[in-house]
C-alpha positions in Angstrom: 216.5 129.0 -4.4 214.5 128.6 -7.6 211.2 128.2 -7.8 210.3 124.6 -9.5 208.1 126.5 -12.0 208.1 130.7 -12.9 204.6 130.6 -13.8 204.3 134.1 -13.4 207.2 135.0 -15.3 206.0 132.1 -18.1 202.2 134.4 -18.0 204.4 137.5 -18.2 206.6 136.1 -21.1 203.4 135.1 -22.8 201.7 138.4 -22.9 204.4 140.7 -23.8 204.2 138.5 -26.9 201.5 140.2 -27.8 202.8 143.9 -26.9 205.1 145.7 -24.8 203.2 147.0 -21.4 203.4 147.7 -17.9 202.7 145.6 -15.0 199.6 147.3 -14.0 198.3 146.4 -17.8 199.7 142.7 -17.0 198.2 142.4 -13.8 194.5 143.7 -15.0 194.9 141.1 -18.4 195.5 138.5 -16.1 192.8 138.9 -14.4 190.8 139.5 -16.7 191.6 136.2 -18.9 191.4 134.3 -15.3 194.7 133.0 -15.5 194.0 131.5 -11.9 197.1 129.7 -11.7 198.7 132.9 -11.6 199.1 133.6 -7.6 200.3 135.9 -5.3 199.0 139.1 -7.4 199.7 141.8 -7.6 203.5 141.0 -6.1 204.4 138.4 -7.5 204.0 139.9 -11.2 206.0 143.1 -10.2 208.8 140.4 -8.9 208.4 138.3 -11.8 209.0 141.4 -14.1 212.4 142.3 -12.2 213.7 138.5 -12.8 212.8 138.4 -16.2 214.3 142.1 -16.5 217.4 140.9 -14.6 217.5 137.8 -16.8 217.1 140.3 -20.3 214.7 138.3 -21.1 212.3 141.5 -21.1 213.6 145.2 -21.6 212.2 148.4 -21.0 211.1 150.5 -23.7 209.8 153.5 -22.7 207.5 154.8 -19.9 203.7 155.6 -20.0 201.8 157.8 -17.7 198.0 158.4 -17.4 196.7 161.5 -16.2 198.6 162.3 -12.7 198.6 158.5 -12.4 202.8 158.0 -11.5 204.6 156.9 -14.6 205.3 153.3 -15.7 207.8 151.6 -17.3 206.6 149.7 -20.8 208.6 146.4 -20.9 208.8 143.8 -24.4 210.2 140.8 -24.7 213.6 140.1 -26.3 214.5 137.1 -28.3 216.1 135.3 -25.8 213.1 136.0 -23.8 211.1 134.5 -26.9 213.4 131.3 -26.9 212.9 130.7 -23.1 208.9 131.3 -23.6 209.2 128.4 -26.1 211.2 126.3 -24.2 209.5 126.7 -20.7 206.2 125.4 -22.6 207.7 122.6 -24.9 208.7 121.4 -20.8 205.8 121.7 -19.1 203.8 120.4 -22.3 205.5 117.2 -22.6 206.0 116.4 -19.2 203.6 115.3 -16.5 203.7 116.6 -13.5 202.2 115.8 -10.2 201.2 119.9 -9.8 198.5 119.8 -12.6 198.6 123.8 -12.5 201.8 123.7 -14.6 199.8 121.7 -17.3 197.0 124.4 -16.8 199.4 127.0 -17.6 201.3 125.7 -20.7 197.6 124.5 -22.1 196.7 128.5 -21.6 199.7 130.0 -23.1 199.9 127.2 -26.0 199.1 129.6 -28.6 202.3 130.9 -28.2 204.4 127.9 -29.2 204.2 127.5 -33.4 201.6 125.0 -34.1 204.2 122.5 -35.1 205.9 122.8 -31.4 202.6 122.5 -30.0 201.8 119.2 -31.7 205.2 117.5 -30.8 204.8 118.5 -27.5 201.5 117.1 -26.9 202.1 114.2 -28.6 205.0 113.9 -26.5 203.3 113.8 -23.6 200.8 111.7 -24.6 203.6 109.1 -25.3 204.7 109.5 -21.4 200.8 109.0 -20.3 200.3 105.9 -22.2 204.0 104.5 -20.7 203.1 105.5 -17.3 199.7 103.9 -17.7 200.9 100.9 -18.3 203.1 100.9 -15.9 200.4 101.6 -13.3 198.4 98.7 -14.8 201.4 96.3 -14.6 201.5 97.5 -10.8 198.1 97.3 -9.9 198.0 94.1 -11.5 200.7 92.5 -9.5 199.5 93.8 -6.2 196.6 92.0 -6.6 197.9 88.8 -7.3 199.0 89.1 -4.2 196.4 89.2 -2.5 196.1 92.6 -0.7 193.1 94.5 -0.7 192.2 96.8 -3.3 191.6 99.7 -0.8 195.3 100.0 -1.0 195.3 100.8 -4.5 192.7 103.8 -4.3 195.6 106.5 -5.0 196.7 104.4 -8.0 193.5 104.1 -9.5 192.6 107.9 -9.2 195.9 108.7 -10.8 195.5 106.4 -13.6 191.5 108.0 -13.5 192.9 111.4 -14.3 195.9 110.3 -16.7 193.2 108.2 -18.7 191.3 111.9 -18.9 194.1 113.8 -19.7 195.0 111.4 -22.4 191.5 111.5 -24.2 191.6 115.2 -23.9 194.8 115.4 -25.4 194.2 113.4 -27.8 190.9 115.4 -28.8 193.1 118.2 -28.6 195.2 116.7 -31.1 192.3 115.8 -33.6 190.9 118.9 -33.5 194.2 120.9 -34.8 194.3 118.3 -37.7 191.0 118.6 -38.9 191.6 122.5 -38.2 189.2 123.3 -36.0 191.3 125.1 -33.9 192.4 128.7 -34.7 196.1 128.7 -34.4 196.3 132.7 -35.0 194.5 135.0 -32.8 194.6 138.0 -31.9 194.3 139.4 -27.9 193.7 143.0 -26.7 195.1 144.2 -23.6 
């Protein structure tokens, strides 16, 4: 069964964008960068490597060895591997999601989406917030015309809490790219 969202593989994707390595230089980036949505290290990167492999959305290029450290295979991403990147992020970008992680995720490896993309796709899903906003309001509004107490609501109001958040975030996000305050181009060492 597939998982509901490959954020490993997505984090992998990402940083072969940057240059081909090996999963040993994967694992230490992501830890270094705190990508602490990535879990289940260091397994779950070597089997997110072999799906994306599997999938040729990565290819081996060569191997590397250090010293008498056993040698490793160098991977890079292919184009199709490139396309999926940009697609996986456009998704979790413009949709909400009740696991926030995903969100986390895309907003870390946003850079990697052309700054066009990256502007739809939040504005995207700042269009969904606002709809499901007021939708909440609408409910909230009719439960308590009929009378029930508003301890009943509690959920409702925390979840419209942190959609009002994201929102304003989003849309500070927004304004800062058009003012360009934002680098759009930079440039990672692994």
């Amino acid at each position: 069964m597939a998982r509901r969202h490959d954020l490993v593989g997505l984090t992998v994707l990402a940083l072969l964008t940057v240059r081909p390595s090996h999963p040993y230089e994967l694992h230490r980036f992501i830890l270094d960068t705190h990508k602490d949505y990535v879990t289940g290290l260091p397994r779950s990167l070597y089997h997110a490597v072999e799906r994306l492999a599997r999938d040729e959305l990565i290819v081996p290029v060569g191997t590397d060895r250090e010293g008498r450290r056993p040698e490793r295979t160098v991977y890079e991403i292919t184009d199709e591997g490139r396309a999926e990147l940009r697609a996986r992020l456009r998704q979790l970008l413009e949709r909400p999601d009740p696991d926030r992680r995903a969100f986390v995720a895309a907003v870390s490896l946003l850079g990697c989406l052309p700054l066009p993309e990256a502007r739809r796709a939040l504005r995207a899903r700042a269009a969904t917030i606002e709809g499901l906003l007021a939708g909440m309001e609408a409910h909230m509004r009719a439960v308590s015309d009929t009378g029930l107490p508003a301890i009943l609501m509690l959920e409702v109001e925390l979840e419209r809490a942190l959609h009002t958040a994201e929102l304003g975030w989003i849309e500070g996000v927004l304004d800062r790219l058009d003012r360009g305050e934002l680098d759009w181009e930079v440039t990672v060492e692994m």
